[in-house]
One Martini backbone bead per residue (centre of mass of N, CA, C, O) as a GRO file, in nm:
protein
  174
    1UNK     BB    1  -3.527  -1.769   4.414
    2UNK     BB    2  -3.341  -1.550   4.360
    3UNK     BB    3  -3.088  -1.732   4.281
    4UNK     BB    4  -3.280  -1.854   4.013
    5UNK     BB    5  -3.300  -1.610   3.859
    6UNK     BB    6  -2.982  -1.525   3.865
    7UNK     BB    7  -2.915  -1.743   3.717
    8UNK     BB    8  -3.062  -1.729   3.470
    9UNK     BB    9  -2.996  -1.404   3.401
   10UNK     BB   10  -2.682  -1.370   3.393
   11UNK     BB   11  -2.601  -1.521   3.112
   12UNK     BB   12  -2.776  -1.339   2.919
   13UNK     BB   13  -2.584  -1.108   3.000
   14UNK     BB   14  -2.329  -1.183   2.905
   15UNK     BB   15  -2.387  -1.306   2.624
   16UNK     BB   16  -2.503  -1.029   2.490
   17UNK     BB   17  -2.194  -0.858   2.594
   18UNK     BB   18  -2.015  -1.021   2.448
   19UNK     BB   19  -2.166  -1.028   2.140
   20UNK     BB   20  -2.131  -0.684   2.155
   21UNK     BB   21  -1.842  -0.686   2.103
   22UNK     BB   22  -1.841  -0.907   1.862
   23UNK     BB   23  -1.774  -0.812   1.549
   24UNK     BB   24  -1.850  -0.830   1.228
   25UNK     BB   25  -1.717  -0.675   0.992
   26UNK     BB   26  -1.918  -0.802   0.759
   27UNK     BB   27  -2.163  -0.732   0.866
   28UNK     BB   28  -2.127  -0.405   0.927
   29UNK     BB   29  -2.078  -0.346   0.630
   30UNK     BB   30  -2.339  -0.448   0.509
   31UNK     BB   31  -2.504  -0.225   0.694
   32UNK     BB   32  -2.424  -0.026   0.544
   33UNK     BB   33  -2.457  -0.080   0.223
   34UNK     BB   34  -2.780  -0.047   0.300
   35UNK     BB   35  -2.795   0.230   0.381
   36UNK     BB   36  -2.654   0.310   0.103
   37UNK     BB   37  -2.877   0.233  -0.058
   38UNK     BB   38  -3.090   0.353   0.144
   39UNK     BB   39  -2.973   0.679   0.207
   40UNK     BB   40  -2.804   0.648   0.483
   41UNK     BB   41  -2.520   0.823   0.521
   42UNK     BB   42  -2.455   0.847   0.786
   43UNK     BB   43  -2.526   0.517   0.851
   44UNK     BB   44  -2.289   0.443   0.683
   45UNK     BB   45  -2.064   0.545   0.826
   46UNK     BB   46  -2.053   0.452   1.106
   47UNK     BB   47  -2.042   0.136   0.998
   48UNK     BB   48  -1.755   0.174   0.817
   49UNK     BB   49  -1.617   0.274   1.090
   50UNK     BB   50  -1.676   0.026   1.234
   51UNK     BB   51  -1.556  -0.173   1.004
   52UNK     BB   52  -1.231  -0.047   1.034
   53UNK     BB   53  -1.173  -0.046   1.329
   54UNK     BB   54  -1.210  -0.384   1.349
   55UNK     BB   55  -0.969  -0.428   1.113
   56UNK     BB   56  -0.779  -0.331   1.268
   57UNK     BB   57  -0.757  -0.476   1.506
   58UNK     BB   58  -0.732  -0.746   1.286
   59UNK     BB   59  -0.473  -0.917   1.186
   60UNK     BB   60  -0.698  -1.137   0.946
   61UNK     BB   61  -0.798  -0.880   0.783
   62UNK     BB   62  -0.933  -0.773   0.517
   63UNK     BB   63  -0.936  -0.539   0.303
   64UNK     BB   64  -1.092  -0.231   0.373
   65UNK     BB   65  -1.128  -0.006   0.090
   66UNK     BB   66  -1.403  -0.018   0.069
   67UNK     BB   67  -1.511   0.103   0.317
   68UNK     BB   68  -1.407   0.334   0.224
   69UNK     BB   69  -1.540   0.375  -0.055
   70UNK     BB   70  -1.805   0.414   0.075
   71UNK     BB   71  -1.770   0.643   0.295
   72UNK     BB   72  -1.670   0.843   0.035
   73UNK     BB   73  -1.945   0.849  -0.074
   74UNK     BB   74  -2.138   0.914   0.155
   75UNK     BB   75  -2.000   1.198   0.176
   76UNK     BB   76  -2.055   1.324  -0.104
   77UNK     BB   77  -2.358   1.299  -0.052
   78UNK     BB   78  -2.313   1.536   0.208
   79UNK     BB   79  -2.060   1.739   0.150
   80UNK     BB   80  -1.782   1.603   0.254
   81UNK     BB   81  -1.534   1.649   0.052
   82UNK     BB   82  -1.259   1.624   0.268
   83UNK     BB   83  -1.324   1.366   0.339
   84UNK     BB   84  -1.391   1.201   0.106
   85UNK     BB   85  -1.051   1.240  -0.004
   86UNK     BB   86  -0.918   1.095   0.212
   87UNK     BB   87  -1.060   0.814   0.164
   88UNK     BB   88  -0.956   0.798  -0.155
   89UNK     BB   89  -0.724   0.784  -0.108
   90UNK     BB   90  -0.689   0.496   0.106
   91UNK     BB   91  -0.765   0.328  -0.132
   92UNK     BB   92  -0.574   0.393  -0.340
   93UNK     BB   93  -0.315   0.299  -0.185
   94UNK     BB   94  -0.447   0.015  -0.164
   95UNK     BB   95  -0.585   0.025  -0.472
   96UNK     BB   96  -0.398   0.142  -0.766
   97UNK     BB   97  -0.633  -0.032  -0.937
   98UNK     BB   98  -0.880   0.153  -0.893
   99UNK     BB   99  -1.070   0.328  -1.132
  100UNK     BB  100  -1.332   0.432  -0.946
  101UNK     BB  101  -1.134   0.611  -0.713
  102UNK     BB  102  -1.041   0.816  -0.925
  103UNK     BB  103  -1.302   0.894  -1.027
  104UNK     BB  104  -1.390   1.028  -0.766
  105UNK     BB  105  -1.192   1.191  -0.717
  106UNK     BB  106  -1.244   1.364  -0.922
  107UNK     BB  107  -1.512   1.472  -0.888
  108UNK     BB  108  -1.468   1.616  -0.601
  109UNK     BB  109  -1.265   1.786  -0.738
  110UNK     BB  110  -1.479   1.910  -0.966
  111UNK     BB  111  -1.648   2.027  -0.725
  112UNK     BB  112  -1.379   2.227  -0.617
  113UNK     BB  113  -1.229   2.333  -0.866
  114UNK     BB  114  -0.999   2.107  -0.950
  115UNK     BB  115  -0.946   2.033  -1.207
  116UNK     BB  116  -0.668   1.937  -1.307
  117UNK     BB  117  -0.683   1.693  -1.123
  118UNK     BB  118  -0.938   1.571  -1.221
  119UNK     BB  119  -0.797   1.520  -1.501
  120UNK     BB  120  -0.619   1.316  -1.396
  121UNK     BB  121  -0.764   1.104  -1.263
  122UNK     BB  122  -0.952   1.024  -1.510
  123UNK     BB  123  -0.703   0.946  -1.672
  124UNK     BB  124  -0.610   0.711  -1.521
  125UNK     BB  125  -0.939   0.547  -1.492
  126UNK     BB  126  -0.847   0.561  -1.829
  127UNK     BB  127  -0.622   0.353  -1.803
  128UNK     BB  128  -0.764   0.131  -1.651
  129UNK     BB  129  -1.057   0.188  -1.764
  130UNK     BB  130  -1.140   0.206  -2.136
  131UNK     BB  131  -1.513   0.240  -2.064
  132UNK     BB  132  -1.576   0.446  -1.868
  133UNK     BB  133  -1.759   0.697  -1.990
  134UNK     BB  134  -1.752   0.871  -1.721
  135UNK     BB  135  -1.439   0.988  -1.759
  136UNK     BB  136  -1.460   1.131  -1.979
  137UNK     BB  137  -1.707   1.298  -1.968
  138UNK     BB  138  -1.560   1.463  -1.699
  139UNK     BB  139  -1.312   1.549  -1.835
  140UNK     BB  140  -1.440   1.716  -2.041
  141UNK     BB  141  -1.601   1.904  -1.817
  142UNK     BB  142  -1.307   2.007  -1.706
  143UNK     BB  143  -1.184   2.121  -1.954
  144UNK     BB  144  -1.410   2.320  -2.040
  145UNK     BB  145  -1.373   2.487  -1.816
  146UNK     BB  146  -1.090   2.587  -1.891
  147UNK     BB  147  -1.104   2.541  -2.218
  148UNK     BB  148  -1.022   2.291  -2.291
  149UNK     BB  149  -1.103   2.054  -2.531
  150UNK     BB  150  -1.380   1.825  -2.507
  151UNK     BB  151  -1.400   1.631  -2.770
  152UNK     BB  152  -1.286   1.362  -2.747
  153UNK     BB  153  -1.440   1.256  -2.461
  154UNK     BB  154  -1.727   1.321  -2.597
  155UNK     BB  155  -1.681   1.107  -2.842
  156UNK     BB  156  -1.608   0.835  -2.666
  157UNK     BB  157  -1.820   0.847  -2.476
  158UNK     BB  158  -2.054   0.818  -2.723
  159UNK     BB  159  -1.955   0.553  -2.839
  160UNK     BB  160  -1.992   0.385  -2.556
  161UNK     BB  161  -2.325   0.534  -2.493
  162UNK     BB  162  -2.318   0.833  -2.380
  163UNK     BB  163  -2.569   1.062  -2.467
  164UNK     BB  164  -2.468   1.309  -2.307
  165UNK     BB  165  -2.217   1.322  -2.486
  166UNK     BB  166  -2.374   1.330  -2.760
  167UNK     BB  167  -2.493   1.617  -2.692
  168UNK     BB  168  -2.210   1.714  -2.574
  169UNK     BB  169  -2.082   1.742  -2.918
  170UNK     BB  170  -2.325   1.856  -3.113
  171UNK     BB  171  -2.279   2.162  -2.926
  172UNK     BB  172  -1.929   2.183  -2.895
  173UNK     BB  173  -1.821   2.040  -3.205
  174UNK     BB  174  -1.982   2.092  -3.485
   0.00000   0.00000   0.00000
């Protein structure tokens, strides 16, 4: 009897160490987007770092630039801006056109006061994608900081349909 215990029972042991063995990135990466998009940043960096780790092992794994975006972003909203700054960095360096990429850190490096900086990615991402509203207009609000006019960045960012953008053009522009 214990033989056929051990029989039926060995198998189903192996098979579920095994298939816990072998993740799929895109599962994992899945899983991470879940958490992130219900706000459990901490359990989607986890997911999207072990979604990176898996894709760095695989030959023939898909660029992986997004779950580092999506890390980055998870990172930000827990206020761990050099690490986020960080993943910013290796999404750029994989997908130099991607106008997102630059917008995040743009933002983060505005959060760390790093304005010239930000205004420079800011630049980038309208350079990349002229209609996204939120790059002008965070643009405009690091010039404001420096000093220099953010009457252009908040006027576009306002025609684009950014009402407060349309707002802060009224109070510090005419």
């Amino acid at each position: 009897m214990k033989k056929i215990l051990f029989l039926l029972i060995f198998p189903t042991i192996c098979f579920s160490q095994s298939s816990n063995n072998i993740q799929n990135p895109i599962n994992v990466f899945n899983s991470g987007k879940k958490k992130y998009d219900s706000q459990d940043y901490l359990g989607a960096i986890k997911d999207f770092s072990q979604a990176i780790k898996i894709m760095r092992q695989t030959d023939n794994s898909p660029d992986y630039a997004l779950a580092y975006y999506y890390r980055a972003n998870s990172k930000t909203k827990l206020k761990m801006y050099y690490s986020a700054l960080n993943d910013y960095n290796i999404v750029i360096k994989r997908n130099p056109n991607y106008d997102l990429g630059f917008h995040n850190r743009g933002f983060v490096k505005s959060l760390l006061k790093s304005h010239k900086a930000a205004i420079d990615d800011y630049s980038r991402a309208i350079k990349l994608n002229p209609y996204y509203t939120k790059s002008y207009k965070n643009r405009g609000l690091s010039k404001q900081y420096l000093g220099i006019s953010p009457c252009k960045d908040f006027k576009k960012a306002c025609e684009l349909g950014d009402s407060n953008s349309c707002q802060y053009f009224i109070e510090d522009c005419e």
